[in-house]
N, C-alpha and C positions, 0 to 999 in steps of 0.2 A: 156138312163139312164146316159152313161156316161157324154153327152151334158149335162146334167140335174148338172152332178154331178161339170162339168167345171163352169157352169154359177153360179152357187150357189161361186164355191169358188173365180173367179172376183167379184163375190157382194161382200164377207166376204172382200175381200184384197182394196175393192175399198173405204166398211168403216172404215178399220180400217187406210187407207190411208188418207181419209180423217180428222178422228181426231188427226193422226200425223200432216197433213197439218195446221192444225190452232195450236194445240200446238207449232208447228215451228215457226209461227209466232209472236207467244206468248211468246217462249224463244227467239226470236230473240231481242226481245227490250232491256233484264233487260242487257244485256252485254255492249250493246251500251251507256246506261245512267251511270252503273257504271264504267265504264274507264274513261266517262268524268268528273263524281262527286268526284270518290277517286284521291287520289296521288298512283301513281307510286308504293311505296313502302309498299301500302294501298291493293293496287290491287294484289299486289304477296300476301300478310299474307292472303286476300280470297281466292286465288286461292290454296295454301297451304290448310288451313282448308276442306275445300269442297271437294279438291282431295281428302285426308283425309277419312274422313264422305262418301264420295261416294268408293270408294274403299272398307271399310270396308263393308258397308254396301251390296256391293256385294261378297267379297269374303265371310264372314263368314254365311250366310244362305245356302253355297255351293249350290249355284241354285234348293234347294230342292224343292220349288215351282214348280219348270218347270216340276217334274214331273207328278202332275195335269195334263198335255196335256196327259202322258200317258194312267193313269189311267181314269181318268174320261170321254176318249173317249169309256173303253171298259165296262162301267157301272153297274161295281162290287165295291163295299164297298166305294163308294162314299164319303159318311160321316165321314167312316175310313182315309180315302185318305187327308181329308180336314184338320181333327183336327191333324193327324201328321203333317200337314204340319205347321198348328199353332203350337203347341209344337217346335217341332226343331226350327222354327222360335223364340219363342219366348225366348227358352235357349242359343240360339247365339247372338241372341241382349244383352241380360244378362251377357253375355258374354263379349261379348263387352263395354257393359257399366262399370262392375266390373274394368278392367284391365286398361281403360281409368280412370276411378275414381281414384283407389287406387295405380296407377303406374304412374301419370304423367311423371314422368322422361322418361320413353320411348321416349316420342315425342321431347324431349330436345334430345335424344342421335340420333336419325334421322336425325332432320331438323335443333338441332343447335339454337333453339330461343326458348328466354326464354318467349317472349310474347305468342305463340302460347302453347305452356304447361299450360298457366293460363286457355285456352279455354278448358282444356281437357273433365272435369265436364259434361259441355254443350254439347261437342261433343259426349260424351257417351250415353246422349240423344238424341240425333238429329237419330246416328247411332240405336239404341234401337226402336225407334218408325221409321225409315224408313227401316229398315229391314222388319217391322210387315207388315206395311201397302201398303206395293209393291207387298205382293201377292194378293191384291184387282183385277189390269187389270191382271193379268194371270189367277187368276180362274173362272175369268168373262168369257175371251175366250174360255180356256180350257173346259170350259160349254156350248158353242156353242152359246154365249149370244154377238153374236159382236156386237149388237144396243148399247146392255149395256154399254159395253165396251167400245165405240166410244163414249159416252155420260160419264162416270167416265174420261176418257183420256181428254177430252176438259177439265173436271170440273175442276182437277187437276192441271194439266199445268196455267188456268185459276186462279184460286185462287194463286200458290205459283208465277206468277208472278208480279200481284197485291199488293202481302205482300212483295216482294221482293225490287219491285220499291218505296213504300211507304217505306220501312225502307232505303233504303237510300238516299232516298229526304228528308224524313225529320230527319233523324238521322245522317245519312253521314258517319256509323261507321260499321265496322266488325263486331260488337258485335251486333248490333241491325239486324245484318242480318244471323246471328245466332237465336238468337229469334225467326225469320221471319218463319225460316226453320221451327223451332220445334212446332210452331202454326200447318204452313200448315202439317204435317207429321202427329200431332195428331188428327186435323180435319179427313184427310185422315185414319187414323185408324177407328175413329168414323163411318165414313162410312162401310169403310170393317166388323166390328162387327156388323151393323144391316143387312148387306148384306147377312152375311156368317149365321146370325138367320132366315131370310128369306128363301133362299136357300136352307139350309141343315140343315131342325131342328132337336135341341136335338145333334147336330154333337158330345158335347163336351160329350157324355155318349157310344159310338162308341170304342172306343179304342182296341185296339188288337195285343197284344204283337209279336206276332207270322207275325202278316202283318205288325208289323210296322219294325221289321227286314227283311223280304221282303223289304219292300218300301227302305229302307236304305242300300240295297244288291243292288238295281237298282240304286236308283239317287246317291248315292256316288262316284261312279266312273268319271260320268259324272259332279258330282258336282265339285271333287281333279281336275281336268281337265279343266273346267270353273274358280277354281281361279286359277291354274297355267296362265290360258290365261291370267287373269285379272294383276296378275304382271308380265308376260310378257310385256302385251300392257301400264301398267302403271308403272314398277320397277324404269326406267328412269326418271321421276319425281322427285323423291326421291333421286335418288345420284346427280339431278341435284341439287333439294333444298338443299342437306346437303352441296355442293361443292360451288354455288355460292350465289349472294345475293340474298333479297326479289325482289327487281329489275331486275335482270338480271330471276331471275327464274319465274316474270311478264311476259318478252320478249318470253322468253323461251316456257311458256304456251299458249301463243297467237297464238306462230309461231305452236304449235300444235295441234290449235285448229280445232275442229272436226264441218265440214259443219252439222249442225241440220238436213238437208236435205238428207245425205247421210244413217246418221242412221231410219231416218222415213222411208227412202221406203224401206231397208233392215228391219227393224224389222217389218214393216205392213208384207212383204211376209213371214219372216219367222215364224211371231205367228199362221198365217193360214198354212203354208206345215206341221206343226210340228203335229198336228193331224191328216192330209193327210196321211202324209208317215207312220205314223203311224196305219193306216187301211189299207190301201196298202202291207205293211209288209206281217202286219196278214194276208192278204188275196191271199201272197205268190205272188204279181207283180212287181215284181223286174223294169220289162221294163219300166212298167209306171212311176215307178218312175224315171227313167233315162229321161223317156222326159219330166217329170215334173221339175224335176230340171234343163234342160237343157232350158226348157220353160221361168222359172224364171230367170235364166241368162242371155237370150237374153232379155227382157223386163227390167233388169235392166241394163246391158249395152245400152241399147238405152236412157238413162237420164247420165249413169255416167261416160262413154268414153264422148260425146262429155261438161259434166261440165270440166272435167281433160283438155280438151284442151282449154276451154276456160279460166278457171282458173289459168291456167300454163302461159299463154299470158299476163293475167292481176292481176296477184298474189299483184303487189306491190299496185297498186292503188285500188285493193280488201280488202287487209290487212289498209293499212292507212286509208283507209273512214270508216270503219268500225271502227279500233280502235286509228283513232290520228295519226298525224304522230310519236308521240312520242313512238311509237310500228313500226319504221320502219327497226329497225335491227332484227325483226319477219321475214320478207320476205325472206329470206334464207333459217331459218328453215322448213317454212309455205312449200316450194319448195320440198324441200325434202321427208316431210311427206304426201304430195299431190300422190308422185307415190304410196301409197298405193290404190289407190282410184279405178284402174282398176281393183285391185284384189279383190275388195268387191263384184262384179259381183256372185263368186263360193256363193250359200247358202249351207251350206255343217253342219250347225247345226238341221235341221229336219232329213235327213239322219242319222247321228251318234247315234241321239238318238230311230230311227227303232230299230238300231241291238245293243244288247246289248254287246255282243266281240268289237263291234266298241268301246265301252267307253273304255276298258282296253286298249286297243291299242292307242291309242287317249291319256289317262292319262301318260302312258309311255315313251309315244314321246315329251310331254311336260315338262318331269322332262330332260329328256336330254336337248331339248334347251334352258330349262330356266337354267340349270347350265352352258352351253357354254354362256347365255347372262349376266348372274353375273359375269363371269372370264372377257368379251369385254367389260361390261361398270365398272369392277372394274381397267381396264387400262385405258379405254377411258377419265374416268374422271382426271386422271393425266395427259392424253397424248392431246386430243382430244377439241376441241372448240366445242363449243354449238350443231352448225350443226353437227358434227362428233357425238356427243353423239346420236341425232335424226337416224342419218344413221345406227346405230349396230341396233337398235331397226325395222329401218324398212325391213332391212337384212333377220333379225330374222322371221319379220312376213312372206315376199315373199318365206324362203324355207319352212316355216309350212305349208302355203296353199298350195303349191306347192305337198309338200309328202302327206298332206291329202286328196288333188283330186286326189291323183296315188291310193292312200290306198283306199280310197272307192271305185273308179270306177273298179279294181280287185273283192273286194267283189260284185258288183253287177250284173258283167261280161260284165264290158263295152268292147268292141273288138273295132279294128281297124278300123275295117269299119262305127262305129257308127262316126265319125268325120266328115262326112256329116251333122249331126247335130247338130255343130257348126257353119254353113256356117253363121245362120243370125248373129252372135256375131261377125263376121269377115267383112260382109258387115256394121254395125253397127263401127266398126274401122276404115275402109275406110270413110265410108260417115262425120265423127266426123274430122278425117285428113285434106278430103278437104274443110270442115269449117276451122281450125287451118290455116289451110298453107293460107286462105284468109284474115283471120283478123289479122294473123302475116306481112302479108304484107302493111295493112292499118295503123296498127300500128306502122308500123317503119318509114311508108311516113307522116300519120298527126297526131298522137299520142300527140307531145308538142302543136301543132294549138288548135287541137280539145279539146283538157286539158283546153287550159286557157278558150277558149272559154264558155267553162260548169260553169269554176267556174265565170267568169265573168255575165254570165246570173243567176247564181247562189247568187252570191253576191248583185245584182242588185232587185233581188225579195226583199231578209230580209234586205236590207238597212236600213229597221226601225227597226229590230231588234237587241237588242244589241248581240253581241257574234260571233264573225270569226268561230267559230269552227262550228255553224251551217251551217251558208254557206259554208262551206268546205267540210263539208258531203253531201250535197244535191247536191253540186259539182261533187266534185266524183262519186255521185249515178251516176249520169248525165252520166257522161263520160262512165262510166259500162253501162246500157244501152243503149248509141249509138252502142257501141262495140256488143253488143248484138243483135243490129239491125242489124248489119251487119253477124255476125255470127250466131245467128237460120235460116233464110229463106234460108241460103245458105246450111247450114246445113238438115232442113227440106226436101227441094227440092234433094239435094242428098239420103238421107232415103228412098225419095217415089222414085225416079227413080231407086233404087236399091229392090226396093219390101218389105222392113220394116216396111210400115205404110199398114195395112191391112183395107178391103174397110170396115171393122162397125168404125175403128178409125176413117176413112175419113167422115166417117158420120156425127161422132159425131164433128170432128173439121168443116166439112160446117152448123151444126146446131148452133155451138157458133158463127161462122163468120155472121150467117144471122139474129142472137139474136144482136149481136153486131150493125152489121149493120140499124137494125129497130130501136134500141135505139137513135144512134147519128140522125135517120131521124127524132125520133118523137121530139129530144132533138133540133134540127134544126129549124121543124116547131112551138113549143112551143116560141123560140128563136124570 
């Protein structure tokens, strides 16, 4: 059973992995076109806006959605569970939109520009219908519907990239990529309403005073705690845009910019443990959940210890290809915000929300450091340069995870002795190092060789095409990828001679190598 119950949730985390995979892909492009299409000072008033729009629109539905994973795993009032979740949802986007509308001045006393106030109207839309229509993949999951899910998640990603890229190729404007958003966000609601009439019919005649203060007794704690995180991890943003310019607060957001890749395989594990541990709980196995979670740490350490090292090697020519060199005073910050990246490994969010004392305690430890982080970045910003503002921030995050893996692992009675089950997450460190300390070494002996060399083959291909800055990128790529070439196999081979690639993996990477192989044979013979 239990085998039964392990295989089931590698399938759930392997689809929902995958349509992070091609979303990642699918967001990887619109950033790359717009750095090249806007100005400079084009690029911060977007990056402004959206932080903006995206902030709100997480902190004000206080993750009341996510408690669907609770509920509708233990399949009592199902229909009740749904339409509160519409309701709240739908009077905080209202919410939202009101105060955006009829207060513009707000955003003038923040961020200091008077252009961005004119957007406000729009953004109280944008924020209104993308509050609604985000709890579409959660209660898709939370339903146990992951094909679904992985098919909404492509579709989405899929559409707002398309409208994203078409408005600024052909409009070239902030505003039309406002628009852009509030298309795809309403399409997207469209959806979730034939979905949620599908699903749960009749939901909206369910209603019930009495559970939905229940429901609001549970997810509020856990919600005040989720936006505390949220200006936590985003406050910094904001004293930076009020303190410096739209340029500099460009730089600034670049250099913060968050690898797509690192939140897809943290959020694929953790949309499936969050109904796990949640049955788990209930069914009083505290252990399992410890080697569950201890499971999912080492499987994510083994992608995101040795990205950090490779990363950290090649930060500048990572950052420039990607966004221009005109985004190379990012590389600093980018450095800085990078050392969070080992600490993503702890999922320590399906936990908190098993036990319900965890959200109070959790909400409370958050209001403290989020007022020790308003008194460091209300000096930092007089005292402090760009990277310095970065560092209070990242501070902040390494003693929160830090106190939150001591705080849970007490409640679940993790002992001393259980630290042998950490060993793969440490061989995982080791094997990631002795890649680092190889490619750091290649890199300091042919680094500028091997540099021009890429872009020179690089520039040699688009010669007929006009624009340096193509060849620059496909240059760069170049260079990343040798570097690469030299860093996974050495990397890989260390993994497996320390026992971290387990024999169905190996399976499955000699069944790609002998796919791989039969293609270039039959592409040979074809040839």
């Amino acid at each position: 059973m239990e085998e039964k119950q392990t295989t089931s949730l590698r399938s759930q985390s392997a689809s929902i992995l995958f349509a992070k995979w091609i979303s990642f892909l699918l967001a990887f492009i619109f950033p790359l076109i717009l750095v090249r299409t806007l100005n400079l000072d084009r690029v911060g008033l977007f990056r402004e806006i959206f932080q903006l729009a995206g902030n709100l629109a997480a902190i004000l539905p206080l993750g009341f959605s996510l408690s669907a994973y609770y509920y509708l795993a233990r399949e009592e009032r199902r229909n009740s569970t749904v339409f509160n979740i519409v309701l709240f949802n739908l009077a905080m986007g209202a919410l939202g939109f009101v105060v955006l509308t009829f207060f513009p001045s707000l955003l003038n006393a923040i961020f200091r520009n008077d252009e961005l106030t004119s957007f406000a109207p729009l953004i109280g839309v944008l924020v209104w219908l993308w509050i609604f229509s985000t709890m579409l993949e959660t209660v898709a999951l939370a339903n146990q519907e992951t094909k679904l899910a992985t098919m909404l998640i492509i579709g989405s990603q899929f559409s707002k990239t398309v409208l994203m890229i078409a408005a600024v190729w052909i409009f070239a404007s902030v505003k039309a990529l406002v628009y852009a958003a509030i298309i795809q966000t309403g399409l997207q609601t469209l959806v979730l309403l034939y979905y949620l009439k599908i699903r749960f019919p009749r939901y909206w005649r369910s209603f019930d005073a009495k559970f939905f203060r229940e429901h609001l007794a549970y997810a509020l704690p856990f919600g005040l705690a989720g936006l505390l995180w949220t200006l936590q991890s985003d406050i910094h943003n904001y004293f930076v845009a009020h303190r410096f310019s739209e340029e500099e607060y460009a730089i600034y957001a670049y250099g913060c910019f968050q690898i797509p890749l690192i939140a897809m395989l943290s959020d694929s594990v953790t949309a499936v443990l969050i109904p796990r541990m949640s049955q788990l709980n209930r069914d009083g196995k505290t252990r399992e959940m410890l080697e569950l979670t201890v499971r999912a740490a080492q499987k994510l350490s083994f992608f995101f210890f040795p990205l950090y090292a490779f990363l950290f090697i090649t930060a500048h020519e990572f950052i420039t290809t990607l966004f221009t060199a005109k985004f190379e005073q990012s590389v600093p910050i980018f450095l800085v915000n990078l050392t969070l990246l080992p600490f993503y490994i702890t999922v320590l969010d399906p936990l908190t929300r098993a036990f319900k004392e965890l959200g109070r305690i959790l909400l409370a430890f958050r209001v403290a450091v989020f007022i020790v982080l308003i008194a460091a970045l209300t000096y930092g910003i007089r005292s402090f340069s760009l990277r310095g503002m970065v560092g209070i921030v990242v501070a902040a995050t390494i003693f929160e995870s830090i106190f939150l893996s001591g705080t849970i692992a007490y409640r679940i009675g993790v002992r001393g002795t259980d630290l042998h089950l950490l060993k793969g997450v440490g061989k995982t460190a080791v094997a990631a190092a002795i890649a680092g300390i190889a490619l750091l070494a290649g890199y300091f002996v042919g680094r500028d060789f091997i540099f021009e060399k890429c872009l020179w083959v690089s520039r040699s291909i688009f010669s007929f095409v006009s624009g340096e800055r193509l060849a620059d990128f496909f240059g760069g790529s170049l260079f990343l990828f040798v570097c690469l070439l030299l860093f996974a196999p050495i990397y890989l081979f260390a993994a497996n001679r320390l026992g971290l690639i387990d024999d169905t993996e190996k399976e499955r990477l000699a069944a790609v190598r002998t796919w791989f192989g039969n293609l270039l044979r039959r592409r040979s013979a074809e040839a």
